[in-house]
Each structure stands twice: as C-alpha cells, then as structure tokens.
N, C-alpha and C positions, 0 to 999 in steps of 0.2 A: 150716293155713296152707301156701300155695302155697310151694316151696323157695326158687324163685327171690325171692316177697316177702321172705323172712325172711332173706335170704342179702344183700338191697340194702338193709334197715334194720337190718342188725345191722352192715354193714359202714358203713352211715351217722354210726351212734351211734359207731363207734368211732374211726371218722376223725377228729368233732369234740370229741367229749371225752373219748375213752380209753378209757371204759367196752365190757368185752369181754363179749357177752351167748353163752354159749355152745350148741351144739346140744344139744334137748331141751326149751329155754325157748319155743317155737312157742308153746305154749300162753298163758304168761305173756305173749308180743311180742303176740299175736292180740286178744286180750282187752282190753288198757290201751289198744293200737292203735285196735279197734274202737271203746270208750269216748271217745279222743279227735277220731278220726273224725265221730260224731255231735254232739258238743260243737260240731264245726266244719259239721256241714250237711250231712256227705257220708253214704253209704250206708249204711259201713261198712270194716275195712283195704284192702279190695281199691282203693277206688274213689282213697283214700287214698294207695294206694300211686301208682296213674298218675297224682294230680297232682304229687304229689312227685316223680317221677319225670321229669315234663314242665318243672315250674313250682315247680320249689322255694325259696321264699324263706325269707331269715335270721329272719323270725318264726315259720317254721311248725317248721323246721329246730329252733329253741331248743323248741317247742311239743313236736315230738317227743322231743326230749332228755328235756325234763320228766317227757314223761308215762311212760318208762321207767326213771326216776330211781328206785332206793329212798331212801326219805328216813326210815328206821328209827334211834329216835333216844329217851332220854327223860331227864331230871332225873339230875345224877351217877352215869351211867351206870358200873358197874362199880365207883364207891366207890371202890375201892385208887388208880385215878389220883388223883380229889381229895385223899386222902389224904397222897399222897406230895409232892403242891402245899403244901399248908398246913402240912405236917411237917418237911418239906426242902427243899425247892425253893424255894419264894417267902421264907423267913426267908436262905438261902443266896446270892438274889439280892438281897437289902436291904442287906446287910453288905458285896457289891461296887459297889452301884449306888448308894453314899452320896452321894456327888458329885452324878450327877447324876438323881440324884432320880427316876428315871423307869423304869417297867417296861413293856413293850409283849408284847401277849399275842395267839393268834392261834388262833381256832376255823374250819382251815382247811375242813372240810366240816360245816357249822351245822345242815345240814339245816333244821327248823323252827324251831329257835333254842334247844333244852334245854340245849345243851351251856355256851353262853358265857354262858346266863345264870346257869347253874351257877358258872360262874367267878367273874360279876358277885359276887352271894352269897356265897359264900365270902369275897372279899377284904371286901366290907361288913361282914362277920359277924363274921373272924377278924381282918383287918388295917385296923379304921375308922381308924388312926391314918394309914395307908397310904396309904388312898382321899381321905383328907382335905390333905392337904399335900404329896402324888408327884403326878405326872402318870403315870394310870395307863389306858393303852388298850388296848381289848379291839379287836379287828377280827372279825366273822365272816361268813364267806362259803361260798358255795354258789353250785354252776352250776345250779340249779333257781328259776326267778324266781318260781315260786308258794310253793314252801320258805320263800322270802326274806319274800314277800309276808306270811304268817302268822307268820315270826318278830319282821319289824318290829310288830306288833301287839302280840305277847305275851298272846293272851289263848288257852289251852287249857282244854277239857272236864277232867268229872272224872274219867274213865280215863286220862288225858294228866300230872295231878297226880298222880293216887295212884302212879304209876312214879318210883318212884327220890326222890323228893321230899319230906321229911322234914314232918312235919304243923305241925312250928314253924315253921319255914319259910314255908309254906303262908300261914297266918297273919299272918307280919310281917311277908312282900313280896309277899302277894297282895291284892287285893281281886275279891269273889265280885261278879261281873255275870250277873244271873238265874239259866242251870245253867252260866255258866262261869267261868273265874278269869284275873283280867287283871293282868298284874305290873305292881312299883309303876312310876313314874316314877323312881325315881332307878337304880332297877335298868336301864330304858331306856336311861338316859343315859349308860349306862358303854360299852352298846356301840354301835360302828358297824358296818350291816350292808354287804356289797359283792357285787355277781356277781363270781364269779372261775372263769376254766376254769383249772385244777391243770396240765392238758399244756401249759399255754402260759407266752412268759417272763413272771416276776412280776415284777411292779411295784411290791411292799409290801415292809414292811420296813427294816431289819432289826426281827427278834423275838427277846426271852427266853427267852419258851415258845410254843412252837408244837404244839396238837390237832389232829392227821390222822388219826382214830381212823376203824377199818373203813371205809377208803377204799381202800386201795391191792388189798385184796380182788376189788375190782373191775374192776382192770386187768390186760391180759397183762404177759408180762414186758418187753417193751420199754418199755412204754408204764408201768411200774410204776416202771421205773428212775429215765427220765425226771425223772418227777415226785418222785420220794425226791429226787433230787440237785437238784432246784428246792430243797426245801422245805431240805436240809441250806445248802444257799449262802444264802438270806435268814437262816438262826440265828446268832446273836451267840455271837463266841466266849465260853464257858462255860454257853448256852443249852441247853435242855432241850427234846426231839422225843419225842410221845409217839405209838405208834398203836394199836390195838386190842390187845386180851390176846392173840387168837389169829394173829394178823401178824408176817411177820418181814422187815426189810427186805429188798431184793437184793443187796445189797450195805454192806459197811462204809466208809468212806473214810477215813483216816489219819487225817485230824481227828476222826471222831466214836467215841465209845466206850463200849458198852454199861453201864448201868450198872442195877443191882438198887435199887430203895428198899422194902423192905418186900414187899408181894404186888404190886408192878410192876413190870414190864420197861419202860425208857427210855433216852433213847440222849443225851449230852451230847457238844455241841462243845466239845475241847480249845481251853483258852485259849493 
C-alpha cells in the first residue's frame, strides 16, 4: 500500500472515531480496504482511495469505519468480570437502589452483541426477581452498523456459542435454527441496541455499570482520554466502569477509585 494511501485513511479513521491504526498495519488497512472496495464495485483500495478522496460521503465514510473496526468479542468474555457483577456489584446496587427501583446498564462497545447479552443472562439466571419488578436496562452500542446489524438478530454459529458460553445456557436461552442458534426473545427484549461514536458528547445515561472492555486499546492517548472522562461523567455516583483485563485507564479523577473484586480490576464513582 502506497504511503500516501495509508497515511489519508488511517488519519481518516481517526479523525472520526479515534481509532488509531498504527504504522505496520498496511497490510491489515489493504486487505479489509480492498474487500470493501469490491463490495462497492470499485477495483480495488487504490481506486477507493481517489473516490474518497474526491467525493466522500457520510455513508462510505461510516462504510470505511466498519470495515476497519475489530469487532473481537464472545459470551462472558474473561468470566472474572461477570463474576464480580453477580457477586458484588449488582447485589450492592440493589440494596442502594431500593427506592427507586431501577438499574441501568451499559455495553458501551457491544460489538456483535455477546457482551450485553451476557448481561441480559445473567440478571435472568441469577436476579429473576430483579428482572421481574425493577426497571432494568441494558443499552448496547457500537460505532460499526453491521456489528449492530448481527447483534440485533442474536443469532450466532457454533463456534460463536462454543466461546465463553456455558452449554446450560446454550440450552435455556437459545434455540438452534438449522447450524445456527438464535437467542430467546426475552433475552432480546432486555436490550436496546444504538450507534454511538465514544469521541463524541454522550447523550445516554446516566449508568450503574458501565462495559468499555478492550476499547480504549485502540485509541492514542488523547483521544483515550477523552473518551475515559466521557464514560467516568455519565456513571452514577457509586457506579462501576469496567475495561478490559489488560487496560489501564489515563487517568484517575478524584471521583473515581480503583477497586479489586476478586480476579477483576474496576474502578467505582465515589458517592
């Protein structure tokens, strides 16, 4: 890939959604590029690039976002967060949130939708009393509208299930459609899916718990910031920010303050 290509869509990508692709990815930018290139009728990235270049519209623009998105994601990814929800966390917010009755939950980068619906599950599984008589909402979102597209579906192959996804489970909120498995409807119904770009201000919220997991991996450090201090300002005081195992935010702010649950690192707003 020509330098100059790679040098006007990696600084494209990052302009609109923070995502920092760094030198050495040619390969990986060429590739997904070219893929989507033919999808759309053109040659190949080059031809790709001069229309973009010429005639870029807010469709092609989200098109290219996409199609350089990782969207790496599966069923209770890593365990020790769920665990720390259903052990501490969500029992700890029931006993504040007596009053008014409501917990609001937030899978801020859903990818294909494993993550919230992990959530959904869990509260059904461990808190039916929860689900039944709180007003309980999940929100998930992702800046990838085909991400979105397959989440709101809910229906994954069986390498998609067999990751992270317990066979009971499987089971009692799936049903198998030909070779794939499509989750229930009540599982659907708990969340609501939304586009959201992370760099930009949020409009949601406020949230109890907020999932930002191996997202901010992917931003430089300004643009990491940024979006930490978006996501710390919609958390309710005494709310819980979780992100990937191997993530550390940029910064702490007086309000928030790391906290250990077991094998998870999580970071709660001071009430």
């Amino acid at each position: 890939m020509k330098r100059e290509i790679f040098e006007f869509f990696a600084s494209l990508v990052e302009r609109s959604s923070g995502i920092s692709i760094a030198t050495g990815k040619e390969y990986l930018l060429e590739s997904r590029l070219d893929e989507l290139a033919k999808s759309l009728g053109y040659r190949d990235h080059e031809q790709l690039y001069q229309v973009a270049r010429t005639r870029l519209t807010r469709q092609l623009l989200d098109q290219i976002v996409d199609a350089l998105t990782t969207n790496e994601t599966y069923f209770f990814r890593d365990q020790h967060p769920f665990e720390a929800l259903r052990k501490v966390v969500i029992p700890e917010l029931v006993k504040k949130r007596q009053a008014e009755r409501r917990l609001r939950f937030w899978s801020a980068a859903c990818s294909t939708g494993q993550e919230p619906y992990s959530l959904a599950i869990l509260l059904r599984e461990y808190f039916p009393d929860l689900v039944s008589s709180w007003r309980i909402e999940i929100l998930a979102s992702d800046i990838s509208e085909s991400a979105l597209e397959k989440a709101r579906k809910g229906v994954y192959n069986q390498i998609e299930v067999n990751r992270g996804l317990p066979v009971s489970f499987l089971v009692k909120y799936f049903k198998q459609v030909g070779a794939h498995w499509e989750i229930s409807e009540e599982i659907k119904r708990m969340v609501t899916f939304r586009k959201i770009n992370l760099i930009e201000p949020l409009r949601v919220g406020p949230f109890e718990v907020i999932l930002c997991r191996y997202v901010l991996i992917y931003f430089a450090q300004a643009m990491k910031k940024r979006v930490w201090d978006n996501l710390c300002r919609v958390l309710t005081p005494g709310g819980y920010l979780f992100l990937g195992a191997t993530e550390i935010p940029p910064h702490l702010p007086p309000d928030m303050e790391k906290k250990i649950l077991g094998k998870t690192i999580c970071f709660r707003k001071k009430d």
